[in-house]
C-alpha positions in Angstrom: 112.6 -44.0 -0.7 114.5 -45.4 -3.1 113.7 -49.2 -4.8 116.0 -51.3 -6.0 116.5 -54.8 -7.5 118.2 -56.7 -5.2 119.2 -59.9 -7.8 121.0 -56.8 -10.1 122.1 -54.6 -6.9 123.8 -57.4 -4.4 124.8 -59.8 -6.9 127.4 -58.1 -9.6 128.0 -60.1 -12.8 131.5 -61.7 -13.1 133.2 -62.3 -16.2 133.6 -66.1 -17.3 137.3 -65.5 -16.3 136.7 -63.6 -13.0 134.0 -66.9 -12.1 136.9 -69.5 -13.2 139.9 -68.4 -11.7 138.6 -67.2 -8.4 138.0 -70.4 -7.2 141.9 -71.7 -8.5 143.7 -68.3 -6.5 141.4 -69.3 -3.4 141.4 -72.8 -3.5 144.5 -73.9 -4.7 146.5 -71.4 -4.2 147.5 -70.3 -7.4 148.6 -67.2 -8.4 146.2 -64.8 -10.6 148.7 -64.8 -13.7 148.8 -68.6 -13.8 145.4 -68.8 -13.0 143.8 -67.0 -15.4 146.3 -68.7 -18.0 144.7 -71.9 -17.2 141.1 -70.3 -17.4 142.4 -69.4 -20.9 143.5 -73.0 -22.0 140.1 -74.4 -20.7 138.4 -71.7 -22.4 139.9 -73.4 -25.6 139.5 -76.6 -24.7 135.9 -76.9 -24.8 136.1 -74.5 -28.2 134.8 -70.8 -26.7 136.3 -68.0 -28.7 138.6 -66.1 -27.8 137.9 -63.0 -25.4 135.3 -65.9 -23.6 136.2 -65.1 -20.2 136.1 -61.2 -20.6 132.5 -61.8 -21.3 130.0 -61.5 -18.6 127.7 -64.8 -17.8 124.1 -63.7 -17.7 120.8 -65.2 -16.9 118.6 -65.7 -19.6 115.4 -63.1 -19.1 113.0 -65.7 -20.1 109.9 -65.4 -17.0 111.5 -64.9 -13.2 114.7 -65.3 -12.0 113.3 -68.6 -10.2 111.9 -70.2 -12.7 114.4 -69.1 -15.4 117.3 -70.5 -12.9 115.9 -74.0 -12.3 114.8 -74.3 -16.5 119.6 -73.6 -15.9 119.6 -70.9 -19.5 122.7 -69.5 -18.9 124.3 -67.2 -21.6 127.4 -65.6 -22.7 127.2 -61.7 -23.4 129.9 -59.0 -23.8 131.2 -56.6 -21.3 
């Protein structure tokens, strides 16, 4: 038998940029190029560094996943 996490096993981490420009190619139709160009120029916008959306958006570890998800600690980390 083998145990696993299903929060870490079923539910991959996206980059910033992957989590942005998703819903732009879906939504609005937008090619990925042009997309992500615009995930870029938000990105700098609101004054993240540069390389912000190859990072990976993380959940805090602070107590559960329940808990720490309502309390909204969200951080940047690298890939």
């Amino acid at each position: 038998m083998v145990f696993q996490d299903p929060d870490g096993s079923l539910n991959p981490a996206p980059t910033v940029g992957k989590s942005l420009t998703e819903p732009l190619e879906a939504a609005a139709g937008i090619d990925a190029g042009t997309a992500l160009g615009m995930t870029r120029s938000l990105l700098d916008k609101v004054l993240l560094p540069e390389g912000a959306a190859d990072r990976i958006l993380t959940h805090s570890a602070a107590g559960s996943a329940s808990a720490s998800q309502t309390q909204g600690r969200w951080r940047l980390t690298r890939a």
